[in-house]
Residue, then its C-alpha position, 0 to 999 in steps of 0.5 A: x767275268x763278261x758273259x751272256x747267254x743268247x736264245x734266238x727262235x724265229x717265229x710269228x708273233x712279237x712280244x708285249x711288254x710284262x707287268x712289273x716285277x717287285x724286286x728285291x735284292x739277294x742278301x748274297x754276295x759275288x755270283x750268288x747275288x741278284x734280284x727275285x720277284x715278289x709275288x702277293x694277292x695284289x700283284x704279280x709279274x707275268x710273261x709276255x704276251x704273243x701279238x702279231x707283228x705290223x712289220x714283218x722286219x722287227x724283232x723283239x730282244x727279251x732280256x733277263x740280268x743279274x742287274x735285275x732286269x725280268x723278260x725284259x723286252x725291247x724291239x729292232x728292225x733287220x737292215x739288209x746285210x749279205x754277209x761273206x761267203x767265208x762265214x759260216x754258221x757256229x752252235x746252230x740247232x734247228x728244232x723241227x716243227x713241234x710234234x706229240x705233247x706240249x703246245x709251245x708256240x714260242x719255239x718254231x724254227x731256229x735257236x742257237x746260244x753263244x756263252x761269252x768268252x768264246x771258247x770255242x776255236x771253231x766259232x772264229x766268225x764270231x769274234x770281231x772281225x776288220x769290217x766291224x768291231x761286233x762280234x757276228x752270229x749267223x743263224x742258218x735255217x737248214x740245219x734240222x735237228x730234234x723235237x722240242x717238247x717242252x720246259x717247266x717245273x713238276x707239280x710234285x706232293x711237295x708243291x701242293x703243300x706250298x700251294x695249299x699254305x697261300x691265302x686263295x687270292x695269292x695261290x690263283x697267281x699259281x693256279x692261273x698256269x694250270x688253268x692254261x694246260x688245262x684251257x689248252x687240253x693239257x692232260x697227262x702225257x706221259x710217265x716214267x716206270x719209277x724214280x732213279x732205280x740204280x741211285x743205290x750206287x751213288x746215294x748211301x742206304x742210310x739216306x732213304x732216297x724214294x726208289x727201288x733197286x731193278x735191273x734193266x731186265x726187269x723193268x722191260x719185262x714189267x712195261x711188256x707185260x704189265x704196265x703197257x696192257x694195264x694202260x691200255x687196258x683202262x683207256x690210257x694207252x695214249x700215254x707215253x712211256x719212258x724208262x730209266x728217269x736216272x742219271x747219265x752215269x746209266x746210259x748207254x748201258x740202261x737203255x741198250x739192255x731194255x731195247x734188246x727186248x723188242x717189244x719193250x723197244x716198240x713200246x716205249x717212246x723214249x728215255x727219261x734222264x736227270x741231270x744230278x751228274x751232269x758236271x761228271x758225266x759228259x754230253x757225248x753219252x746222250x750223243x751215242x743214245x740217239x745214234x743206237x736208238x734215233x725214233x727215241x727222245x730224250x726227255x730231262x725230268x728231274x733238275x735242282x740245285x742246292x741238294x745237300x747243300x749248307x743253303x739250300x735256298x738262296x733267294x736272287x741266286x743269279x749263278x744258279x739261274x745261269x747254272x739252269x741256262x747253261x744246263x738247258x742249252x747243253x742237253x738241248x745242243x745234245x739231242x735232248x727234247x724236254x727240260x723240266x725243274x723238279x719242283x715248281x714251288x718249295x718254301x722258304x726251307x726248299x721243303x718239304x721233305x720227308x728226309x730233309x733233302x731241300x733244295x732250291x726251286x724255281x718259286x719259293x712260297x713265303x706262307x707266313x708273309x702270303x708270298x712267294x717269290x720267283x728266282x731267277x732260275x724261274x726266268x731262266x726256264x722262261x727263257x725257253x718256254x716262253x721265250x751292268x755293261x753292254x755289248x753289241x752283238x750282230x746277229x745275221x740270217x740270210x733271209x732277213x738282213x743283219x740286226x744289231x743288239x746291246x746286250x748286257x754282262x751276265x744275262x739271258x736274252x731271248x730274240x724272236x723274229x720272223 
């Protein structure tokens, strides 16, 4: 199947070129076949860099595929096109400027994703139409929706084990990341009150998952009376509190029931969601979130694939990368401010963990070998923090004129403009 995820965000800087990926070939077939990037203590590719634009009519296309293409990066120019008045915008969201928490200039203005084939019978002006044989995007600029915080993985116990099991020269490409938060004035922003507290529904007793079995009631009264005071208290009240950090199968209810303390409603600054359950539970719930509670954001923390699975890890999976995309423009298409991956590096196993629950992760660290390796997943994310056949698609916003792009079949294209 022919089918392509687009990104657009219109900002002011272009994109330089990346250092080179090592790329070796997933031992997978079908969908879970790919490519992943080798990293060691001698080299290792890195996201494009931000340099301000000479012509203000350019744009950059950067491309990930299953074919083996990583942030890619290709430029164009805008040709000054009006487009007919019976067009009208499809699957538009307009972030607002960014506020409290991540620095991401890479997202300012506009992003908008089309998954081929269209589906959605709504989006006709997509589709090509008797004056050109592409399909056209029409990105609008006035439609204004919510803040867009962040993306990225957690540094959970697990990820510092895999650090710690690299020689110094290979494990500084890692620690390169966190010296940026750190240069940035990145400190701890925000924390959830504990980890899924109603998995007992879902997850057998038997499993040992971490958590702790509370009711919404009492989790208010604990930020109310304990957390929040103790925080602030010791100098921290700066940082931002969320409740639930569980799945969609607890909202609306979970939330409804702790803002009915008003204190607790004043207090805390949004809602924590993981994403385990997203196939089951649709988007609409996040919907009906932001309608009761509108000052609320909503923050995905916890995000893997391969939980209880026979291969927890698949090196160069390109259908989990997709999975990662596909997830990320849902829950943004719905409200939601922040996606974070639940580990930012697990070995080869997807471990460790104290209950063998492994799982696949954006960086995979090969110790034995003094390597690690980065998944598509990980370009997938990097498609929105930072940024086989081919098909042309027009992409036109009123401002700048109408581009033209050859994208590729079963890939992730990142446009930046102006």
């Amino acid at each position: 199947m022919w089918r392509t995820i687009i990104f657009i965000i219109t900002i002011p800087v272009i994109i330089a070129a990346t250092n080179g990926c090592i790329k070796r070939q997933s031992n997978e077939s079908g969908d879970d076949d790919g490519y992943y990037c080798v990293c060691n203590a001698v080299q290792c590719d890195e996201a494009p860099e931000a340099i301000k634009p000479l012509n203000p009519e350019k744009y950059v296309l950067i491309t990930s595929s299953k074919s083996g293409l990583f942030f890619d990066v290709s430029n164009g120019v805008f040709e000054l096109k009006k487009t007919s008045g019976k067009q009208r915008s499809c699957f538009v969201r307009t972030p607002k400027p960014l506020g409290v928490g991540l620095k991401l200039p890479s997202i300012s203005r506009t992003f908008l994703n089309i998954l081929f084939p269209f589906r959605n019978k709504k989006c006709s002006l997509l589709r090509p139409n008797k004056e050109n044989s592409s399909p056209m995007i029409i990105v609008n600029r006035t439609d204004v929706y919510q803040e867009i915080l962040g993306f990225g993985g957690a540094v959970t116990d697990s990820v510092g084990k895999n650090i710690h099991s690299l020689s110094n020269e290979t494990s500084n490409h890692l620690i390169r990341y966190f010296e940026v938060y750190r240069r940035n004035g990145l400190e701890f922003w925000g924390v959830t009150t504990q980890n899924e507290p109603e998995n007992y529904k879902y997850i057998p007793q038997s499993v040992n998952l971490n958590g702790m079995r509370w009711t919404p009631e009492e989790e208010s009264d604990w930020i109310v009376e304990y957390l929040a005071p103790t925080l602030k208290k010791n100098n921290f009240g700066n940082i931002k509190i969320l409740t639930l950090d569980d799945n969609r199968m607890s909202l609306p209810d979970w939330p409804k029931t702790v803002f009915s303390n008003k204190k607790a409603r004043d207090i805390i600054f949004g809602i924590a969601v993981h994403f385990y359950f997203d196939a089951t539970v649709g988007p609409n719930v996040l919907d009906e979130v932001k309608e009761l509670f509108p000052e609320k954001t909503l923050l995905y923390t916890e995000a893997a694939l391969g939980v209880f699975q026979e291969k927890p890890v698949i090196l160069g999976s390109w259908k989990r990368g997709e999975l990662y995309a596909h997830n990320i423009i849902e829950n943004l298409s719905h409200w939601v401010s922040s996606w974070v991956d639940w580990n930012i590096a697990l070995n080869t196993d997807g471990g460790p963990n104290w209950i063998g629950n492994n799982v696949d992760s954006t960086i995979i660290v090969n110790s034995t070998a003094d390597e690690f390796y980065k998944q598509p997943m990980f370009y997938s994310i990097g498609h929105f923090s930072k940024n086989e056949e081919e098909k042309e698609i027009l992409i036109n916003d009123p401002e700048k004129g109408t581009a033209k792009i050859n994208v590729r079949g079963k890939s992730i294209n990142t446009m930046k403009y102006w």
